[in-house]
N, CA, C and O of each residue as an XYZ file, in Angstrom:
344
protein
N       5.075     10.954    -92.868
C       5.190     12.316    -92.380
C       5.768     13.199    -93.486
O       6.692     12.736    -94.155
N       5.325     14.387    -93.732
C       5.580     15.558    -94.590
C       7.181     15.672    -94.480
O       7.688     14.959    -93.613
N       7.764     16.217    -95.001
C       9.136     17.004    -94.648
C       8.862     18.285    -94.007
O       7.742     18.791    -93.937
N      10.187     18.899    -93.436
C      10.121     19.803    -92.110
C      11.629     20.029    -92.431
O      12.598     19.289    -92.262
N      11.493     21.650    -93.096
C      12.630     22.265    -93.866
C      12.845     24.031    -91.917
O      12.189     24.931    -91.393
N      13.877     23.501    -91.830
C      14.615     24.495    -90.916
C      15.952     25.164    -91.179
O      16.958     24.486    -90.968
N      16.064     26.197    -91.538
C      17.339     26.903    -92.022
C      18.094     26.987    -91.018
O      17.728     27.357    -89.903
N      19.200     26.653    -91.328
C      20.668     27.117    -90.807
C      21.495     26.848    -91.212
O      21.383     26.400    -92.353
N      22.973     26.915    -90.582
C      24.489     27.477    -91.237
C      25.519     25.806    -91.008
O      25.675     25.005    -90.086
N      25.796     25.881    -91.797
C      26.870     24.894    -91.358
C      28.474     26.052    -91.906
O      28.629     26.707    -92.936
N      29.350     25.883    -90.764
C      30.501     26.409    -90.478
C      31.484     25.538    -89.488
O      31.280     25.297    -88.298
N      32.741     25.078    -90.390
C      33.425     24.933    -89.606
C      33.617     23.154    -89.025
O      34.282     22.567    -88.172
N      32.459     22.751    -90.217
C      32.376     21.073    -89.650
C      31.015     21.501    -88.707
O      30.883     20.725    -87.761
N      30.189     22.354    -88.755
C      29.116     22.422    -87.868
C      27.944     22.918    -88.522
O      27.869     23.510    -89.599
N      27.002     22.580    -87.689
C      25.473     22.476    -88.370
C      24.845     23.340    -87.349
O      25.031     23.012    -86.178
N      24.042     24.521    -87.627
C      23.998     25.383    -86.573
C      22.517     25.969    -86.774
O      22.427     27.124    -87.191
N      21.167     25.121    -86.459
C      19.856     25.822    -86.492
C      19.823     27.323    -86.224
O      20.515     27.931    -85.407
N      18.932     27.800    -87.023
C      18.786     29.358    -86.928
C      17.162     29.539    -86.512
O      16.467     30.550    -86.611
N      16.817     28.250    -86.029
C      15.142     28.042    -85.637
C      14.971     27.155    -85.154
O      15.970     26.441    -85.241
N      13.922     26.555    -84.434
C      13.783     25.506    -83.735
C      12.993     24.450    -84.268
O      11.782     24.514    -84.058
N      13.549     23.269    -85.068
C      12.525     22.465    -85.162
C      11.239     22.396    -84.633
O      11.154     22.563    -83.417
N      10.260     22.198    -85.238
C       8.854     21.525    -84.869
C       8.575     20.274    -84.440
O       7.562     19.706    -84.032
N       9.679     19.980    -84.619
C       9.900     18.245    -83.534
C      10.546     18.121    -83.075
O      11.641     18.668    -82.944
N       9.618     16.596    -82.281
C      10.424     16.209    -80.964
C      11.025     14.801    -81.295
O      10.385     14.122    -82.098
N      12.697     14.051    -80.537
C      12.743     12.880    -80.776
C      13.371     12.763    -81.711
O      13.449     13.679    -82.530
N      14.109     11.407    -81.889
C      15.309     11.275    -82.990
C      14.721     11.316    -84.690
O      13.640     10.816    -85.001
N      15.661     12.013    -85.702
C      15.023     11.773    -86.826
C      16.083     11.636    -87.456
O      17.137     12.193    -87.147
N      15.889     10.710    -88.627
C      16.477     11.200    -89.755
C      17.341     12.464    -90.377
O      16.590     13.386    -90.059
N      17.851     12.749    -90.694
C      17.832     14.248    -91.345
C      18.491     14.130    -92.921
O      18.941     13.056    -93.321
N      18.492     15.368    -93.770
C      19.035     15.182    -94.851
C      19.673     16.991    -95.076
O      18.991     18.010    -95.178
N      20.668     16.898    -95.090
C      21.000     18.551    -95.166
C      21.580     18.465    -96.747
O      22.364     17.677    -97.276
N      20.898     19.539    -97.222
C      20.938     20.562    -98.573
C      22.024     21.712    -98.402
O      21.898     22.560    -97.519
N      23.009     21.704    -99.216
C      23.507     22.706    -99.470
C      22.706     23.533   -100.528
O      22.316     23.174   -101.640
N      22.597     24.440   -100.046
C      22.238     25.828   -100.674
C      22.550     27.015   -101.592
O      22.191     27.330   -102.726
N      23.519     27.660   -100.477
C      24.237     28.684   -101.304
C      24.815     28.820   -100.169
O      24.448     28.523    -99.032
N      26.152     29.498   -100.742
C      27.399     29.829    -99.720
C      27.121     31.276    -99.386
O      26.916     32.158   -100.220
N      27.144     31.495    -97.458
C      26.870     32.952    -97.180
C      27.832     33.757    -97.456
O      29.041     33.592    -97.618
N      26.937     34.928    -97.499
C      27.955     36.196    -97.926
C      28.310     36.846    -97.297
O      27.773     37.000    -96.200
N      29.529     37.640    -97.729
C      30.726     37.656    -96.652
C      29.696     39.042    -96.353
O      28.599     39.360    -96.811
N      30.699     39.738    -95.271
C      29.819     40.720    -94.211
C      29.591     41.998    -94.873
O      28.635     42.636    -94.430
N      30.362     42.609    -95.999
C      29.771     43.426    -96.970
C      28.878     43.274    -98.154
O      28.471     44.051    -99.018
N      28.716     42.035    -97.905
C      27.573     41.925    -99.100
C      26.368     41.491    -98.301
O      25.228     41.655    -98.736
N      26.547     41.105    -97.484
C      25.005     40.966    -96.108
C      24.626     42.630    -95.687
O      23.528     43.184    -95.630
N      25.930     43.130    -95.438
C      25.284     44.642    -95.429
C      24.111     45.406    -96.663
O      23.110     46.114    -96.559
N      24.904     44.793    -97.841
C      24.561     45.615    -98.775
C      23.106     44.956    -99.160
O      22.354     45.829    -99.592
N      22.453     43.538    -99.118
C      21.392     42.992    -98.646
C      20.682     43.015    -98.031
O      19.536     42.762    -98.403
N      21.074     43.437    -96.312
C      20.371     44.295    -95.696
C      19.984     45.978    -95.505
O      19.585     46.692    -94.586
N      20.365     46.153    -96.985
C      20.330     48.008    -97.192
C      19.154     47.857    -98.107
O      18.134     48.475    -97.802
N      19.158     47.188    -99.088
C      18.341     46.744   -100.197
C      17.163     46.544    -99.529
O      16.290     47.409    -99.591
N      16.924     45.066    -98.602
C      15.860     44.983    -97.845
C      15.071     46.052    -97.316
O      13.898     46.274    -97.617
N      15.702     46.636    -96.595
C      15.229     47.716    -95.970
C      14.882     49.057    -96.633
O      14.233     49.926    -96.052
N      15.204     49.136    -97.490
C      14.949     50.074    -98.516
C      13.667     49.609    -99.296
O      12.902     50.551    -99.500
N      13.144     48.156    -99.884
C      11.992     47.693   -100.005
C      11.101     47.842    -98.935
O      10.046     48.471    -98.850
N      11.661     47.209    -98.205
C      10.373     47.600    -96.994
C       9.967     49.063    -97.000
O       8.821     49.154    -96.559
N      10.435     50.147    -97.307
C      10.281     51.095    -96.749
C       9.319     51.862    -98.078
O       9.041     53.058    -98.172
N       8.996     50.908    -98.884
C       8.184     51.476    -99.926
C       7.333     50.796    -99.497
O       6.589     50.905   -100.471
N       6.773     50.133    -98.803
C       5.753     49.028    -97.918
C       4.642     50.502    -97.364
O       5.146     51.131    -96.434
N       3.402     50.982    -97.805
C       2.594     51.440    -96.691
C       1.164     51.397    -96.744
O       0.550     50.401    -97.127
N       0.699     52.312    -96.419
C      -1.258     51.957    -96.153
C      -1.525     53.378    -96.385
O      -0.823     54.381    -96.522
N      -3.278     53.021    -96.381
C      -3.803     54.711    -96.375
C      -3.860     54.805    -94.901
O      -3.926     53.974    -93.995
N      -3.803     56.355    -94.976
C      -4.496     57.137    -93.789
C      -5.166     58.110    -93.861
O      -4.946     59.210    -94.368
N      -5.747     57.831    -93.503
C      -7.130     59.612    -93.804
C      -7.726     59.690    -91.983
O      -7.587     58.747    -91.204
N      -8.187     60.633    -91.725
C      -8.916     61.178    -90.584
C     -10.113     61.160    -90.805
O     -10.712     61.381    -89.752
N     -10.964     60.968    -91.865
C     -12.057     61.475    -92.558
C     -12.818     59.980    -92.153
O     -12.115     58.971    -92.098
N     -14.231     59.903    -91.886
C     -14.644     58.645    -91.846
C     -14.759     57.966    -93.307
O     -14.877     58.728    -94.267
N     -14.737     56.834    -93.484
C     -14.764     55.788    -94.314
C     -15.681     56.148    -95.010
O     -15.384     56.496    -96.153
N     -16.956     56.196    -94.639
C     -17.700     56.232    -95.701
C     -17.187     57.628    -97.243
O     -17.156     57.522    -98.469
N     -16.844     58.915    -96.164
C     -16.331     60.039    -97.186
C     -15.212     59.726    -97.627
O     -14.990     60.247    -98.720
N     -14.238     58.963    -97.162
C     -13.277     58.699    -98.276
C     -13.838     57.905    -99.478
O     -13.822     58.403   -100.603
N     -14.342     56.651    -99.239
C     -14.595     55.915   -100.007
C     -15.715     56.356   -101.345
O     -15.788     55.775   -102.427
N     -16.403     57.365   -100.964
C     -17.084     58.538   -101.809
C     -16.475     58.965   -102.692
O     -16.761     58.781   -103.875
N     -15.153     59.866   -102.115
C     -13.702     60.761   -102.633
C     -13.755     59.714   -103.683
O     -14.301     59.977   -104.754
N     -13.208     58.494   -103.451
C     -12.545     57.472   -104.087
C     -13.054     57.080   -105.317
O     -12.404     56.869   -106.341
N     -15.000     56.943   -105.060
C     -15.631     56.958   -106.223
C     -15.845     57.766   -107.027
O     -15.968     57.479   -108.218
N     -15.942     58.997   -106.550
C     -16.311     60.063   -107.545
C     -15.093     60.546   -108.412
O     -15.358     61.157   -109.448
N     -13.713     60.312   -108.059
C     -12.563     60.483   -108.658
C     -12.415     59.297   -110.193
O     -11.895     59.521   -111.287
N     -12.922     58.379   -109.810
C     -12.466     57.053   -110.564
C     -14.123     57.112   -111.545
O     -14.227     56.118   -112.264
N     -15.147     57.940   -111.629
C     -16.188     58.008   -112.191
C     -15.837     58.142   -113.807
O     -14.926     58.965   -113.898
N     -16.206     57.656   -115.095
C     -16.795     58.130   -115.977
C     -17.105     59.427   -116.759
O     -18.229     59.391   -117.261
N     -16.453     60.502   -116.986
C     -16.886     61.868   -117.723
C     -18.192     61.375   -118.653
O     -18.379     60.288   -119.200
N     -19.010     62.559   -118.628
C     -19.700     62.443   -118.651
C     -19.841     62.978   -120.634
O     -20.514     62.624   -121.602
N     -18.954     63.801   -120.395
C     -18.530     64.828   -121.972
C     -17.789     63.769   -122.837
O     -17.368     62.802   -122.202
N     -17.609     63.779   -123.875
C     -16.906     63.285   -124.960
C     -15.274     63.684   -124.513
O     -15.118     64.779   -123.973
N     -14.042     62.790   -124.737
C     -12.871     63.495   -124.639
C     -12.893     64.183   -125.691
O     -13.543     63.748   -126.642
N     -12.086     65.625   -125.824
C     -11.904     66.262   -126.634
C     -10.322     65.905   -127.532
O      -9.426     65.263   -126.983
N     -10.203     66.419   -128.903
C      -9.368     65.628   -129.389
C      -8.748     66.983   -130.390
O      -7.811     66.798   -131.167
């Protein structure tokens, strides 16, 4: 069988899933230390960052049907036809 990696916290003498295994029934296990979490101002400041990436995350939108954008799109990105001037 493959390995079957599930994150969570150990705190305190405790081992604390943050997801639910994909299995059922006794196993083995092998826990990895990782990295030590960060304290609650630097999770803030991680979750400011995050969210600030995401928020450069977007798509087009046009109203225009597809075919005329995708026109727009070509005729912008076309070839001159003139010599550049220099």
């Amino acid at each position: 069988m493959a390995l079957v990696s599930v994150e969570a916290v150990y705190e305190d003498g405790h081992i604390r899933l943050l997801e639910s295994p994909p299995i059922h029934g006794a196993y083995r296990v092998l826990v990895t230390f990782v990295e030590p979490l960060a304290g609650q101002e630097e999770q803030a400041a991680i979750e400011r960052r995050r969210q600030a990436f995401q928020a450069t995350f977007g798509s087009w939108h046009d109203d225009r049907p597809i075919e005329e954008t995708l026109r727009d799109l070509h005729q912008s990105r076309q070839s001159k036809l003139a010599p550049p001037e220099l």
